[in-house]
C-alpha positions as CSV (number, residue, x, y, z in Angstrom):
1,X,-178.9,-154.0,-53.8
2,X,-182.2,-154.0,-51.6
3,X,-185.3,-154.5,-53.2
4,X,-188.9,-155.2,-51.8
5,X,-188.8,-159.4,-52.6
6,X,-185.4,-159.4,-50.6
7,X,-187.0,-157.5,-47.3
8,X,-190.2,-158.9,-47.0
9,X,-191.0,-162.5,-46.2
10,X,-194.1,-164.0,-47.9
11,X,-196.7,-162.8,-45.6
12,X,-195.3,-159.0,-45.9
13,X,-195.0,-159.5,-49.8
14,X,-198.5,-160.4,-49.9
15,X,-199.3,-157.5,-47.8
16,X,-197.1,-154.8,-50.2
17,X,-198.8,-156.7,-53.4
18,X,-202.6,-155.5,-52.3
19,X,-201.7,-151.8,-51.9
20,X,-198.8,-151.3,-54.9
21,X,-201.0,-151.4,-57.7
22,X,-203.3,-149.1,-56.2
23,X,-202.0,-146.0,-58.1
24,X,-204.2,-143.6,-55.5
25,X,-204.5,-140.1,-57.4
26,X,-206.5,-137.5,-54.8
27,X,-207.8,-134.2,-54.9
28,X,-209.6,-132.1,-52.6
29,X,-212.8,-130.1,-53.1
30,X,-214.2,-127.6,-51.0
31,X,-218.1,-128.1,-51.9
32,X,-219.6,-125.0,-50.2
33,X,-218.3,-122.1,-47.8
34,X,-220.5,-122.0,-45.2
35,X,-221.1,-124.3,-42.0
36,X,-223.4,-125.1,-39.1
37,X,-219.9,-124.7,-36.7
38,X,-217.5,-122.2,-36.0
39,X,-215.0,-124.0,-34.8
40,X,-211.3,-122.5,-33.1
41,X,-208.7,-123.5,-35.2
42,X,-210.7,-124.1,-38.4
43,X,-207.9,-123.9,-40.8
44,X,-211.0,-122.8,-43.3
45,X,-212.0,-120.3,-41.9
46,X,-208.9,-118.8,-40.0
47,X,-207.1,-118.3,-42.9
48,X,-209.9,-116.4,-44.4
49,X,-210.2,-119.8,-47.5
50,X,-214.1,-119.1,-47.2
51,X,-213.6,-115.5,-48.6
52,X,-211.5,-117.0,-51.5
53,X,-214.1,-117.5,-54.1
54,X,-217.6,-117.7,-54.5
55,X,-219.8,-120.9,-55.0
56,X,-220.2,-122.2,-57.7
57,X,-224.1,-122.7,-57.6
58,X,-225.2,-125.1,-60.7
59,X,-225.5,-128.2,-60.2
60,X,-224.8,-129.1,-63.8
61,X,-221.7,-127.3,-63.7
62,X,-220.3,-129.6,-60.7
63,X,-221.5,-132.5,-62.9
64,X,-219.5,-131.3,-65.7
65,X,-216.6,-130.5,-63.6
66,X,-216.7,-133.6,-61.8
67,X,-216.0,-135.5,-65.4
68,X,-213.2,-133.2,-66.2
69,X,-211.4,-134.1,-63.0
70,X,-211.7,-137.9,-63.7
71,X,-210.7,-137.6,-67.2
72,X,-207.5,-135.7,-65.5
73,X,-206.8,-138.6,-63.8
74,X,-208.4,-138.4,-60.3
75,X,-209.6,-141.6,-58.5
76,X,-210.3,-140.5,-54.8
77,X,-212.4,-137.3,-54.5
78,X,-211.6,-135.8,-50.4
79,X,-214.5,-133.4,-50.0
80,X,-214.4,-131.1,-47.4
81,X,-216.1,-127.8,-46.7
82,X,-217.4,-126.0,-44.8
83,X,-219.7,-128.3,-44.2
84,X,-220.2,-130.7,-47.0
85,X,-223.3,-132.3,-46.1
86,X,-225.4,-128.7,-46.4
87,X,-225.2,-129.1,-50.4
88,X,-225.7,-133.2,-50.8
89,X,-226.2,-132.5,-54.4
90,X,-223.4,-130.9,-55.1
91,X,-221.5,-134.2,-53.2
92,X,-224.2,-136.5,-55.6
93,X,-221.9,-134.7,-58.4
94,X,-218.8,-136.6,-57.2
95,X,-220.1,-139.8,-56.0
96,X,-222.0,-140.9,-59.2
97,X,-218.3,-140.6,-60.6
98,X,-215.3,-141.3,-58.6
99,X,-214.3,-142.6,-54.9
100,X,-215.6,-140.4,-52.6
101,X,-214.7,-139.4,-49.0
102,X,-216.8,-136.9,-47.5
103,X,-215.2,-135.0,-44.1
104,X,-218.5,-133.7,-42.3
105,X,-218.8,-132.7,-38.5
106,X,-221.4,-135.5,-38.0
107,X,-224.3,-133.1,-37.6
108,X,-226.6,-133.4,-40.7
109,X,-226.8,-137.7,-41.2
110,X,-226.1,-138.4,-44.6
111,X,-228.8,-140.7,-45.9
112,X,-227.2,-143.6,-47.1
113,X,-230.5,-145.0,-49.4
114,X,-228.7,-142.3,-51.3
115,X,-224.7,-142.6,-50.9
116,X,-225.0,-146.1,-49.6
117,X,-221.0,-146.8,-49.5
118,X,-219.4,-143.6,-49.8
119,X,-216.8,-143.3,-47.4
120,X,-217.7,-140.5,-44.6
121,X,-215.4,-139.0,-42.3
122,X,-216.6,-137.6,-39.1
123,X,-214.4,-134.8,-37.1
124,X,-214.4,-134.5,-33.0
125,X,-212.1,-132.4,-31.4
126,X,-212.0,-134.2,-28.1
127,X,-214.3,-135.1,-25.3
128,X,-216.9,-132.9,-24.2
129,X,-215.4,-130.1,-22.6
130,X,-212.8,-129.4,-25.4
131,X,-215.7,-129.7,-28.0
132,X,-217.7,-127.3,-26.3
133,X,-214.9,-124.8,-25.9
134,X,-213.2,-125.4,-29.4
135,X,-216.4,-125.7,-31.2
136,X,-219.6,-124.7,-29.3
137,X,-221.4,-128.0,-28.7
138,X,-220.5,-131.6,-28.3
139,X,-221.3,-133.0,-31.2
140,X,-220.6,-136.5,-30.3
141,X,-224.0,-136.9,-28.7
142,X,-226.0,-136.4,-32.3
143,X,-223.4,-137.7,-34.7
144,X,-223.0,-140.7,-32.3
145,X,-226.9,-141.4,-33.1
146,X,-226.6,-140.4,-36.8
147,X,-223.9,-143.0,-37.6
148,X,-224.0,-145.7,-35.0
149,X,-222.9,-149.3,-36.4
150,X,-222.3,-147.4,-40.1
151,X,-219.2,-149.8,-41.8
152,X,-218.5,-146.8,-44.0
153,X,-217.8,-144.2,-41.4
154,X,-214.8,-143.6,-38.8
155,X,-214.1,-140.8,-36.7
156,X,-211.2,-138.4,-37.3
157,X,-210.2,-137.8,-33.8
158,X,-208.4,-134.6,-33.8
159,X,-206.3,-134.8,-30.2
160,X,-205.4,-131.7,-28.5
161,X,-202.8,-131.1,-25.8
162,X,-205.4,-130.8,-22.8
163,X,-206.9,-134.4,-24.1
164,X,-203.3,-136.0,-23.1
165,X,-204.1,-138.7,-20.2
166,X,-207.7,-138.4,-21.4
167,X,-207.8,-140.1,-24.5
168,X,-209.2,-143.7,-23.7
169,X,-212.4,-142.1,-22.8
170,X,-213.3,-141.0,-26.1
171,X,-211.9,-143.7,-27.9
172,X,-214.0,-146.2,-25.7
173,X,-217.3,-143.5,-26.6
174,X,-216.3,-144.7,-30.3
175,X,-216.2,-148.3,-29.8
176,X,-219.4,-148.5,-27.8
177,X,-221.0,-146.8,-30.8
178,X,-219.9,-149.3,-33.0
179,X,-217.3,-146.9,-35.4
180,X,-214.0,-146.8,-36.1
181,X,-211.4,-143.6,-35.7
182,X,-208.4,-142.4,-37.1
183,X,-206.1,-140.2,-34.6
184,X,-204.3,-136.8,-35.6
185,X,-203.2,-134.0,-33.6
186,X,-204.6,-130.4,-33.5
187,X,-202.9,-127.0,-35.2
188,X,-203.8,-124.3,-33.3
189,X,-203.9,-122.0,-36.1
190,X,-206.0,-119.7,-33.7
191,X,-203.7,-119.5,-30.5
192,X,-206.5,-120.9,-28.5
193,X,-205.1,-120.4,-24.8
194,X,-203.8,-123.8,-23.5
195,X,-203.7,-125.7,-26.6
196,X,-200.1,-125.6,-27.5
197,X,-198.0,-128.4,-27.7
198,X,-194.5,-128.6,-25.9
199,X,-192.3,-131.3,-26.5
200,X,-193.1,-133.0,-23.4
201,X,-197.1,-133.3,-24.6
202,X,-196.0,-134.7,-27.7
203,X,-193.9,-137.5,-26.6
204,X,-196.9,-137.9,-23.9
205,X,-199.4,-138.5,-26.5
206,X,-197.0,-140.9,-28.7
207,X,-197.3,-143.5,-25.9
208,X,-201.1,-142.9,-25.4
209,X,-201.5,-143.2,-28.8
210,X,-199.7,-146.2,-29.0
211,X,-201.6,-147.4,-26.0
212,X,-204.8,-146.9,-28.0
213,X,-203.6,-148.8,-30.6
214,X,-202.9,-152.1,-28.3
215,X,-205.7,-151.9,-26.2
216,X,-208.3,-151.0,-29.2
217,X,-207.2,-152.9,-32.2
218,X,-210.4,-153.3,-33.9
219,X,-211.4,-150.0,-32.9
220,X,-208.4,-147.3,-33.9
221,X,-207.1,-147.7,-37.3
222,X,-203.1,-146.6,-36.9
223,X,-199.9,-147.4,-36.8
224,X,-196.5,-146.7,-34.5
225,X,-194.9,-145.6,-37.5
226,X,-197.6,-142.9,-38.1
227,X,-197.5,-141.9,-34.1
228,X,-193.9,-141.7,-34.4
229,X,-193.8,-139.4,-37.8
230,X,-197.0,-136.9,-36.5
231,X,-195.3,-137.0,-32.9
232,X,-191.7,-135.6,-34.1
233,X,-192.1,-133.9,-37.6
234,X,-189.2,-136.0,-38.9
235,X,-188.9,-139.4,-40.8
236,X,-185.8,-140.3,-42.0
237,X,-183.7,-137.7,-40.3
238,X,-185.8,-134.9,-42.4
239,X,-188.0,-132.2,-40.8
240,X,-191.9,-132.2,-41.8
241,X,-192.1,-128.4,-43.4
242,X,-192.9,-126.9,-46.9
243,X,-189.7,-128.1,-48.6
244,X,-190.6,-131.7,-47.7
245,X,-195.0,-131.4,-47.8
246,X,-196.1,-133.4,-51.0
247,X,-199.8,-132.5,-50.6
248,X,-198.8,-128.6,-52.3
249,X,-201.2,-128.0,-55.7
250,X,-199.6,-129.4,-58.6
251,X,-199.9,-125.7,-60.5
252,X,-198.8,-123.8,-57.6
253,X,-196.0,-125.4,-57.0
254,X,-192.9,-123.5,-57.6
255,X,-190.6,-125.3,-55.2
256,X,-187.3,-125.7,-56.3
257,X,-185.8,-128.5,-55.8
258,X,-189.4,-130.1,-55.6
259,X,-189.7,-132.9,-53.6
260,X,-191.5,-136.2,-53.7
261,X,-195.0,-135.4,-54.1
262,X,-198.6,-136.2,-54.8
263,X,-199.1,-136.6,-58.8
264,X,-202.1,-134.4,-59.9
265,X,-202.6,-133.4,-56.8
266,X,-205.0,-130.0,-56.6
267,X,-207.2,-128.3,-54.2
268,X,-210.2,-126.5,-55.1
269,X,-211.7,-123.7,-53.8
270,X,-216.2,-124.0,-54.7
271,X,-215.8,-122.2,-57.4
272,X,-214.5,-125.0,-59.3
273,X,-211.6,-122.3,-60.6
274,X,-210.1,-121.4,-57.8
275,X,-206.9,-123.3,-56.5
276,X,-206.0,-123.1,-53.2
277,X,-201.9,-123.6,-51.9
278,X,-202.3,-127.0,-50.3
279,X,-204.2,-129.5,-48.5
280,X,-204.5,-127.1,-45.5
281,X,-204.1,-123.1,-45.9
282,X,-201.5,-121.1,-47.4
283,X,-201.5,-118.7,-43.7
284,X,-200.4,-122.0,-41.8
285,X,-197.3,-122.2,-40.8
286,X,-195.8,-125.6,-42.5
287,X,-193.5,-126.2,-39.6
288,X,-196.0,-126.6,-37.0
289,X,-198.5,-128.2,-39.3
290,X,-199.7,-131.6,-37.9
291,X,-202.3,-132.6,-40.6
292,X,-202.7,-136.3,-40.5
293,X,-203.1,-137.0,-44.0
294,X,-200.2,-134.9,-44.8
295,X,-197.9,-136.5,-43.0
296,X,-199.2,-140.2,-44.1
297,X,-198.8,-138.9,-47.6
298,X,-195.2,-137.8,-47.0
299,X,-194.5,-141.3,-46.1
300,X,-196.0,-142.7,-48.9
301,X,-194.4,-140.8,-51.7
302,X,-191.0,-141.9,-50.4
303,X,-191.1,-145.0,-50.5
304,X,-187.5,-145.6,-51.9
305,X,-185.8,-144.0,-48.6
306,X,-187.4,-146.8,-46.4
307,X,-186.5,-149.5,-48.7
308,X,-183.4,-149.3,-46.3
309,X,-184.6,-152.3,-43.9
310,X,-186.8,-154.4,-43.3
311,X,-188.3,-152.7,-40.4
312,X,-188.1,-149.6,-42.6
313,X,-190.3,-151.1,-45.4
314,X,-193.0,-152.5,-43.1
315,X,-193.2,-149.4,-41.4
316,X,-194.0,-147.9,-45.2
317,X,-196.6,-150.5,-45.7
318,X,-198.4,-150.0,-42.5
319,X,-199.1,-145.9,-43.3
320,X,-199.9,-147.1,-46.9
321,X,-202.2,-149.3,-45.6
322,X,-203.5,-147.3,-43.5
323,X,-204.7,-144.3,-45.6
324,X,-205.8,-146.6,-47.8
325,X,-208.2,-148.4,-45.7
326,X,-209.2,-144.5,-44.2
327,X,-210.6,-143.8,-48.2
328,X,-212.0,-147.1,-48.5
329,X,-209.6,-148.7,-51.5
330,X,-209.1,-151.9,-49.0
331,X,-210.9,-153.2,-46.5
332,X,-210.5,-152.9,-42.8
C-alpha cells in the first residue's frame, strides 16, 4: 500500500507536514456591486451577478455576519466585488475576524496603517494594449505606484491568447516593481474578437509559462503541475467541467454523484443572503472555464488519486503550496 512516508523522502515529508494541518476552509464574498472598471469578460458583470441582490448597506450587519461565518467554520475570507476597495469598511468587517484576501484592480491603494497584513490581490489583464481594449485603461501604471515593494500583495496575471510570446514583458514590469504574480488564463465569457484559445495557444502558453517560472523564480509563484492542469482541463485522465469543479456552493449543490469538493464552501452575493452557484457564475460554461483557483482547488481536494507516485504526490504538494502561499497561510 502507498502512503505519504513511503513516497516522500525527508525533505518532501517536511514539505507535506507544513501544509497538511492547515485545514484551509474558504468562502467568497462579494462586498459591493458596483466598480470603477467595466471590464470584457467580467464574469460579474456578464453574467448579470451584480443584478442578483442588493447591498447589504449596514455596517453592523456585515459585522454580525462576519461572526456567523467564522462560527460556521470559515478561516480564509476571498473578497471580491465589484470592486472591493470602494466599501473599505465593509472589508474592516472581515479582517478584524478571519484571514482575509482582498481581489481589487489596484486602483484605489488600500491603506495599510489600516489593513497592515491583509493579503491583496491585484488583477491585470495583460500589457498595455490588451488592458486598454479589455478594460479601458492600463491600470498597471497607478496600481504599479500604489503597491510598489508591498510583501503582502501579488499580481493575478490573467493571460490572454494575444499575450502568447509576450508574456516576459509584463512579468519583468512586475519584478521591477518589486511584487510578486500568480498566472491564470482568461474566459472569454464575452466573445471578445480575438481572444479565443485554440489548442495550439494553449500548449504555446504552457511552455511560456513554464519559461516564466525558470527565468523568474523569485518573481512568479507557480508550478508545472498547475501549467499543465490550467493548460489541458484534465488531471488524472478526468476533464475539468461541472461534474469534477469542487468550488460549487455547498447548499446548491445537487450533483449526484458529488465529487471531491470544498467543505463549507459558499459564495455570497452583498446581500449577505444571497448564494450564488460557484466561485465564478452560474452563465459560464464549466467546460471552458479556466479559473485559476478552481483548478488549484480541484487538485487539492484529491489528494488520494496522486498518492499514485512519487512524482504524483510532489506535484500535489506544489499546487497546495502554492494556493497556500497566494492567501497568505505560509510564507513565500
Amino acid at each position: 500500500m502507498k502512503t505519504v512516508s513511503s513516497l516522500l523522502d525527508k525533505a518532501w515529508h517536511e514539505r507535506y507536514k507544513k501544509i497538511s494541518s492547515l485545514n484551509i476552509r474558504s468562502s467568497i464574498y462579494d462586498v459591493t456591486n458596483q466598480c470603477n472598471l467595466r471590464c470584457k469578460g467580467c464574469f460579474f458583470f456578464s453574467s448579470n451577478e451584480h443584478q442578483a441582490a442588493p447591498e447589504e448597506t449596514d455596517v453592523g450587519k456585515w459585522f454580525r455576519f462576519v461572526q456567523k461565518e467564522k462560527e460556521r467554520g470559515v478561516n480564509l475570507a476571498i473578497l471580491i466585488g465589484g470592486e472591493p476597495t470602494l466599501y473599505l469598511d465593509r472589508v474592516e468587517a472581515f479582517y478584524n475576524l478571519l484571514p482575509t484576501y482582498c481581489a481589487t484592480n489596484g486602483l484605489i491603494k488600500i491603506p495599510r496603517e489600516r489593513f497592515p497584513d491583509m493579503m491583496v490581490g491585484i488583477s491585470l489583464w495583460g500589457d498595455e494594449e490588451d488592458e486598454k481594449l479589455l478594460r479601458g485603461k492600463d491600470t498597471f501604471a497607478v496600481s504599479g505606484k500604489n503597491y510598489e515593494g508591498d510583501p503582502n500583495t501579488y499580481y493575478l496575471y490573467t493571460i490572454t491568447p494575444k499575450q502568447v510570446g509576450r508574456i516576459e514583458h509584463v512579468i519583468s514590469k512586475i519584478a521591477d516593481v518589486g511584487l510578486k504574480v500568480h498566472l491564470q488564463l482568461l474566459t472569454n465569457d464575452e466573445n471578445v474578437d480575438g481572444f479565443f484559445w485554440t489548442e495550439g495557444k494553449l500548449k504555446d502558453v504552457r511552455a511560456e509559462m513554464d519559461d516564466m517560472l525558470k527565468k523568474y523564480p523569485m518573481t512568479v509563484i507557480s508550478c508545472k503541475y498547475y501549467h499543465e492542469i490550467i493548460t489541458t482541463g484534465r488531471m488524472m485522465n478526468r476533464a475539468f467541467g461541472w461534474a469534477e469543479c469542487p468550488s460549487v456552493t455547498e447548499p446548491l449543490d445537487n450533483r449526484n454523484p458529488q465529487p471531491k469538493r470544498l467543505i463549507r464552501f459558499i459564495r455570497w452575493a452583498s446581500d449577505l443572503q444571497t448564494m450564488h452557484r460557484c466561485c465564478t457564475s452560474a452563465t459560464r460554461d464549466c467546460s471552458t472555464c479556466k479559473d485559476g483557483a478552481a483548478h488549484m482547488s480541484w487538485v487539492m481536494v484529491n489528494k488520494r488519486e496522486h498518492l499514485n507516485s512519487t512524482k504524483d504526490l510532489q506535484n500535489w504538494i506544489e499546487v497546495y503550496e502554492m494556493f497556500a502561499k497566494l492567501y497568505r497561510f505560509i510564507p513565500w
